[in-house]
N, C-alpha and C positions, 0 to 999 in steps of 0.2 A: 504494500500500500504506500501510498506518497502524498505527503501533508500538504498542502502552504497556507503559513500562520502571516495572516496582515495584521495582527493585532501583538503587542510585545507580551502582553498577561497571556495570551494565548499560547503565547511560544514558550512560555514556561510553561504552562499548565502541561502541553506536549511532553517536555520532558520530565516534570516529575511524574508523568503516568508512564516514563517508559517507551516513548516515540521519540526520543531523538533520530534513531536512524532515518526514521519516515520522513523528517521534515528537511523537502528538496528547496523550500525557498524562504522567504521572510522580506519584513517589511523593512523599512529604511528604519525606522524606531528600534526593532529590534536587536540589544544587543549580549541579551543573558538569557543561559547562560555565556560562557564566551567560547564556548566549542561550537557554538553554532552560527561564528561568524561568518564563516567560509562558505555560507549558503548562499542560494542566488536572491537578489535583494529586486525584489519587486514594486515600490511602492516608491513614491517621491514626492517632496511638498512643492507646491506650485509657488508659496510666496516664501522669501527668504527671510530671517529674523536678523534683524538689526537692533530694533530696541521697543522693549512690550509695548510702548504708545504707537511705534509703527509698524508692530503687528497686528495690533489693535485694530489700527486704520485698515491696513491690507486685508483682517478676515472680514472685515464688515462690507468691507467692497467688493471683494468677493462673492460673498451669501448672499450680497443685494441682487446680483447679476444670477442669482440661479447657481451658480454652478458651483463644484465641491472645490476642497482647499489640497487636494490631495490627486495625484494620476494612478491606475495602475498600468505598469509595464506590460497590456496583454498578449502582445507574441510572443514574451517569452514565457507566461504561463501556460500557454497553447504551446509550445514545446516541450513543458516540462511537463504535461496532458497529468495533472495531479489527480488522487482520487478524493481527496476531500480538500476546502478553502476553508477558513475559520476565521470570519470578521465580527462585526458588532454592530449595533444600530443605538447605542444609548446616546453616544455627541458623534455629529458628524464635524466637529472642530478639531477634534481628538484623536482622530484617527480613518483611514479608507469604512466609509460606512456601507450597510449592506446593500442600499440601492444600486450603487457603484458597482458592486461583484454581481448583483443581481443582473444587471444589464451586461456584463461581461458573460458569463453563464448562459443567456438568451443569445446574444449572439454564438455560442460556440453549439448551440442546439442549432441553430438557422443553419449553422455552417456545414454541422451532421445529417441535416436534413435537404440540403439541396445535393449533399452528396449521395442520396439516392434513399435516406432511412424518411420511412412514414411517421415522423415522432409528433406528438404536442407538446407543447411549452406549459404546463400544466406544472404544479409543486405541494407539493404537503410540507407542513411543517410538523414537528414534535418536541413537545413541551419536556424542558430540562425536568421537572419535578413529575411526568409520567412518559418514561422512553415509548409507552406502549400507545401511548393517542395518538390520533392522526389527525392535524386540522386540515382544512381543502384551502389555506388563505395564509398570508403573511403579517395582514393587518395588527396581530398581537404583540409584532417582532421587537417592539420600544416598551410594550409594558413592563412594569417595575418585574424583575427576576424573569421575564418570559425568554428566555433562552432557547433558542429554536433549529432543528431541523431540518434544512427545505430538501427535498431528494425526488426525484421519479424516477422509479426502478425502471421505466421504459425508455428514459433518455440515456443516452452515452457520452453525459456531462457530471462535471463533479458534483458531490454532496456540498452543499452548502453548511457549517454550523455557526449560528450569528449569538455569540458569548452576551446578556444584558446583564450582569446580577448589581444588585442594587445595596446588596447586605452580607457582610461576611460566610455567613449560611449558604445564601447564594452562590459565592464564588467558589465552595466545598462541592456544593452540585452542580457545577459545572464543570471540573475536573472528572468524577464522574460522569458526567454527561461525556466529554470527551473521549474519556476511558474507551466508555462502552461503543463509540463509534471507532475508534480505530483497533477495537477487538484487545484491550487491555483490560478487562475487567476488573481484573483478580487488583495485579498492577498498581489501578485507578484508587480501589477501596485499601489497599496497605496505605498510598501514600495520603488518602485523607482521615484514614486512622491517625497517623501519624503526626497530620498538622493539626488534627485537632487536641491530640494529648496537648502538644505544643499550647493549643491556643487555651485549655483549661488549667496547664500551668500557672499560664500567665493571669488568668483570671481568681485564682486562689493567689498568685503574691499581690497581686492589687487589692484584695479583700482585709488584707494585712495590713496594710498600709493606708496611712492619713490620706484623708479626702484629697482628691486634686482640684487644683485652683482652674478656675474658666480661663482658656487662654484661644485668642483668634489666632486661624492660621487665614493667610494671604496667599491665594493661590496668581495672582497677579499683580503687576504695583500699577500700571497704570493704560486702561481703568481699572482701580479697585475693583477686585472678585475676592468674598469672604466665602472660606469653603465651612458648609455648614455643621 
């Protein structure tokens, strides 16, 4: 099987389930772990950072005109003919959003299909928190935790998987979600065993310890963005 992560949480998540080898490409963000630098880099930003106010000005200019802040490189994902893509739909600021791969994906069915296959352009999604449903629609793909996979077993186009999670819990079942699409199961549930011991560690020496003080984090200086 053969990955490509456009998302950097994704490309970890890959590999603590056990996929490093699978994953042939990666996004320009992605840079950890750092064995998986030598991959083929797929993705690139359209505006260059100079300084947060005139990047500021650049994405607003940008999303005013419609169009994303982000390209993918798609002939060389059409050569590296992946069996699954793993992006995201929670900020299309933040990284290549699912629309983007969605339209990539459509064209490379268009392109399967004039080469002589009878397919539809047709997709199901399924929800990270029940592998076994099937929706007929994408529309859920931004709700809080709705983690999804889009696939038609009739096309001879990658699987889509579009990571939302909204809450630590979340991003636990979506490693699992992962897992279980690139056939790591076992893999997926050791290594969120794992982080969760980690994470109720941590939550028993906090219980120990004096209240902590309110403190703002600044996800940007200018304009102010207070991350909540």
């Amino acid at each position: 099987m053969k990955v490509v992560s456009l998302l950097p949480s994704a490309t970890e998540i890959i590999c603590l389930v056990g996929g490093t080898d699978m994953l042939v490409g990666r996004s320009h963000e992605c840079d950890y772990p750092p064995n998986i630098r030598d991959r083929a880099i797929l993705t690139g930003a359209k505006n260059k950072f100079e300084s947060c106010q005139q990047m500021n000005d650049a994405v607003d200019a940008t999303l005013s005109t419609g169009e994303g802040l982000y390209y993918i490189k798609e002939n060389l994902i059409k050569q590296l003919q992946p069996d699954v893509i793993i992006t995201q739909s929670l900020c299309n600021v933040c990284s290549v959003d699912l629309r983007l791969v969605q339209q990539l994906v459509s064209d490379m069915a268009k392109h399967n299909s004039n080469n002589g296959s009878s397919m539809n352009c047709s997709s199901n999604g399924v929800h990270a928190g029940s592998p076994n449903q099937v929706k007929n629609d994408t529309a859920s793909a931004a709700a809080p935790g709705a983690s999804i996979i889009i696939n038609d077993p009739d096309l001879n186009t990658p699987k889509i998987i579009s990571l939302n999670p909204f809450t630590l819990e979340e991003v636990l079942q979506d490693a699992l979600l992962v897992g279980d699409a690139l056939g790591l199961q076992q893999q997926a549930q050791e290594a969120v065993a794992g982080l969760q011991r980690r994470i109720n560690a941590a939550q028993a020496f906090l219980a120990q310890q004096p209240p902590l003080q309110h403190r703002t984090v600044s996800s940007w200086c200018q304009t102010v963005m207070h991350v909540p």
